[in-house]
N, C-alpha and C positions, 0 to 999 in steps of 0.2 A: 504494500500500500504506500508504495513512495515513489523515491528520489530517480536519480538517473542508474536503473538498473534493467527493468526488462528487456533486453532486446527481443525478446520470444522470438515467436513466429515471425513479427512484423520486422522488415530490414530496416526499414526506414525508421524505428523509436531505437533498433539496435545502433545502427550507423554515428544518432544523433545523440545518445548515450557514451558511444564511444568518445565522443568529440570532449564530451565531459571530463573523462578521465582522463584525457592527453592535457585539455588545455587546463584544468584549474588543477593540474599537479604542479605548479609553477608557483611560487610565491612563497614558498615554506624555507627557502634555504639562508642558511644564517653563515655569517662571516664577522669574528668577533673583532672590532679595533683593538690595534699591538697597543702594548704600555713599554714602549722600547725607553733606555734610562743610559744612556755612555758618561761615563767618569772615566778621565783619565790624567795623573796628577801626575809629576816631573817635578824630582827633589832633588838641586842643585848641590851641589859638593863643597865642602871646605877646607881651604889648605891654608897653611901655616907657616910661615918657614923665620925660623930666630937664631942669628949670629952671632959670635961673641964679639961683644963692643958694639956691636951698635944694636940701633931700637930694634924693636920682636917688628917682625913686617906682615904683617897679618891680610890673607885675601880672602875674602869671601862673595863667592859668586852662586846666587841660589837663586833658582827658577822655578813657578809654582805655575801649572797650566790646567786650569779645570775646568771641561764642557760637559754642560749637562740637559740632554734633549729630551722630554718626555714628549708624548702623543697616545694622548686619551681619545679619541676620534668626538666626534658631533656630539650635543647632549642633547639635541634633537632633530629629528629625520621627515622627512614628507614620504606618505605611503599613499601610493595610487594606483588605479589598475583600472578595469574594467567590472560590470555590475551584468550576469548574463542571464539567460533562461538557459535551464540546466537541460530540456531536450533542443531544443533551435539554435541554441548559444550566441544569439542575436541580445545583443544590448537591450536592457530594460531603463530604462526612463524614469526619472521620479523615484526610483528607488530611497529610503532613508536609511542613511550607514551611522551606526553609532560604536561608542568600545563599551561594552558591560563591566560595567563597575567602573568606571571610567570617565564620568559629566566633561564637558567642551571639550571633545572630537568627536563631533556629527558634522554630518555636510548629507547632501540628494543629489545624486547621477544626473549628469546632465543626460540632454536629450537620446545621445547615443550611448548613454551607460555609464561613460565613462566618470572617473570621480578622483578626489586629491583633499588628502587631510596632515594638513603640514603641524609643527610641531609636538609630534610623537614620541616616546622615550624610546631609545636603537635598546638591543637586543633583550626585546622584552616579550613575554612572551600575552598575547590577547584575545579577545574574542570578541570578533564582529558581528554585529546583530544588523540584521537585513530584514527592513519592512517597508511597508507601502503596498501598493497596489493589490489591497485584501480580496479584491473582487478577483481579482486573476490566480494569482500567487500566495501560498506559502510562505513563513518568516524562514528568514534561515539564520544559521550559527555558523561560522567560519573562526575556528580556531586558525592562532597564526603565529608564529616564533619571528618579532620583526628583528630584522637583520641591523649592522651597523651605520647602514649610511644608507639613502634613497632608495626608494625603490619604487618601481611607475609600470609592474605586473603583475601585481597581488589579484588573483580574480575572484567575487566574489558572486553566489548566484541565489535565484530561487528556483522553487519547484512550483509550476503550473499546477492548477488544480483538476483539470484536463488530464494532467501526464496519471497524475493522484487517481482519478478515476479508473483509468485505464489498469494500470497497476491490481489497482484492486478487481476488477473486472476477471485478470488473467489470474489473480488467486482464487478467487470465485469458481473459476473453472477448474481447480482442482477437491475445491471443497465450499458448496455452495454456502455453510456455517459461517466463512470468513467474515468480518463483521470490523468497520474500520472508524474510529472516534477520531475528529479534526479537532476539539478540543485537547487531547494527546500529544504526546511527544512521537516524534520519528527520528531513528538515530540510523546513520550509514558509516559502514565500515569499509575502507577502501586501501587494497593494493596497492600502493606507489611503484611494485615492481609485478606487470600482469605475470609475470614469468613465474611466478608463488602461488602456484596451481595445488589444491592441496590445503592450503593454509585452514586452518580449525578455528571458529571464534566459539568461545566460553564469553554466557553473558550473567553476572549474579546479579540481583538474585535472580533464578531463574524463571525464564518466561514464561506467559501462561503459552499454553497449544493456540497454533493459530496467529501469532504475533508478531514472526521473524520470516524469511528467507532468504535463500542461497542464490546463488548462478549456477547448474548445472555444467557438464561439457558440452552439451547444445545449445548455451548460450540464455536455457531459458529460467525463469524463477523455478525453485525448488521449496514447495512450503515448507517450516517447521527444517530448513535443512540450514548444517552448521559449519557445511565448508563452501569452501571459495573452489569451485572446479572450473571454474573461465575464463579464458586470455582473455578473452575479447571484454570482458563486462567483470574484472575482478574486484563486484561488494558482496556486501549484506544488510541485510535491512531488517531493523527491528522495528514494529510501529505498537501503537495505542501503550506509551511508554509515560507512566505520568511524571508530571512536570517537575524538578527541581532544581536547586539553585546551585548545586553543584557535588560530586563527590557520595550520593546515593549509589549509582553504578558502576562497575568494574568490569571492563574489555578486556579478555585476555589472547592474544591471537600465537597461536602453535603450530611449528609445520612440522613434516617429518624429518627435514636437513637444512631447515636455515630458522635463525635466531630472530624472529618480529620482535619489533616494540614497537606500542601504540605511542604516537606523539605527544598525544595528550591525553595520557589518561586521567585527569579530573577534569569532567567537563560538565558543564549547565543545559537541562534540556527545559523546553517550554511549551506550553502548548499550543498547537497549531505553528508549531515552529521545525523545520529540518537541522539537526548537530551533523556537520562531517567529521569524522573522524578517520585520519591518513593515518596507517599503519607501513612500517619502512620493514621490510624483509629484504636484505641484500643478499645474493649469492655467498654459497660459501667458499671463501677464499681458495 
């Protein structure tokens, strides 16, 4: 009952799902500023030289040279990017961007989506809350690790309430019971590496039946299923998840030969709101 996951059957929700995972996997990578520190000091010598009968003749020549550079990088960044729909990945408009827990950094996407929130704290890590357009769209949650200095590809999206139907429609067809609350939370679990085929999500506490699915290897939803089997579409999606402010649930993602970690595992869900949450599974070395 969500986010940019079903490809099923239809190529065209699969195609425009895909677009999802390549493009809003961008924006998460962090580069800390150096605290580089050079001292370096030169301690002149002393000589002496005393004769008999005459005065002591004393030289001293002492050089003292000390440079010291530090570089703390920006103590504040501008983070911009783009505002899309998670199936068309067409710029949404009017979008309203804020940071939770965070008052003055809001701003609304301009016309084409796009959007810019200048003095931010660099390597901090946030959550972006994405509203407006209630008749169409979805709120969403965009956790984010902002980097040290600018960045102008952060993407953030909603989810159509269209795509929402549809969604639930194709779990329907597995079990006509399924049953989907927009007052609820919807949480998505996503592959940053599709190649992590396999990967297992553990969700405590556990969920009721009926609340979660997989990607299958055909690409299509798998109800009540807890692994990640698809290149092409690598989430999961949990729905009718009630609302909280953070730190209620725990994502645990296992594979059988590479080491996940969820990015952020304490996160805020809300209702009638989508949380993404990126999961990094890198190959093993």
């Amino acid at each position: 009952m969500n986010i940019a996951l079903l490809r099923t059957s239809r190529l065209g929700l699969g195609l425009g799902i895909l677009c999802l995972a390549l493009a809003t996997a961008c924006g998460d990578g962090d580069t800390v500023g150096g605290n580089d520190e050079v001292a370096d000091t030169g301690t002149g010598t002393t000589e002496t030289t005393t004769e008999s009968g005459e005065s002591g003749d004393t030289t001293t020549d002492t050089t003292t040279d000390t440079t010291e550079t530090t570089d703390t990088g920006p103590t504040e960044i501008v983070v911009g990017g783009e505002v899309t729909d998670f199936f068309s990945m067409s710029g949404i408009g009017g979008a309203e961007i804020s940071v939770m827990g965070m008052p003055g950094f809001e701003t609304i996407s301009d016309p084409n989506g796009l959007y810019s929130i200048p003095g931010m704290p660099p390597n901090t890590e946030v959550f972006f809350q994405i509203d407006g357009n209630i008749d169409t769209y979805w709120g969403g949650i965009r956790p984010a690790l902002l980097p040290a200095t600018d960045i102008d590809d952060l993407q953030l999206g909603q989810v159509a309430n269209s795509l929402i139907d549809l969604q639930l429609m194709l779990l329907q067809d597995q079990d006509p019971t399924v049953m989907a609350d927009d007052t609820k939370a919807v949480i998505i679990v996503r592959l940053l590496q599709p190649t992590a085929t396999g990967a297992m999500i553990s969700f405590d506490p556990p969920l009721p039946i009926n609340t979660s699915y997989g990607v299958d290897v055909d690409n299509k939803p798998a109800l009540n299923g807890t692994t990640i089997d698809s290149s092409l579409l690598p989430f999961w999606v949990a729905f009718n998840i009630e609302p909280d402010a953070g730190g209620a649930y725990t994502v645990t993602v296992t594979h059988p030969e590479r080491v996940c970690e969820v990015l952020h595992p304490v996160f805020p869900t809300m209702g009638h709101y989508v949380t993404l949450l990126d999961v990094d599974c890198p190959p093993p070395p």
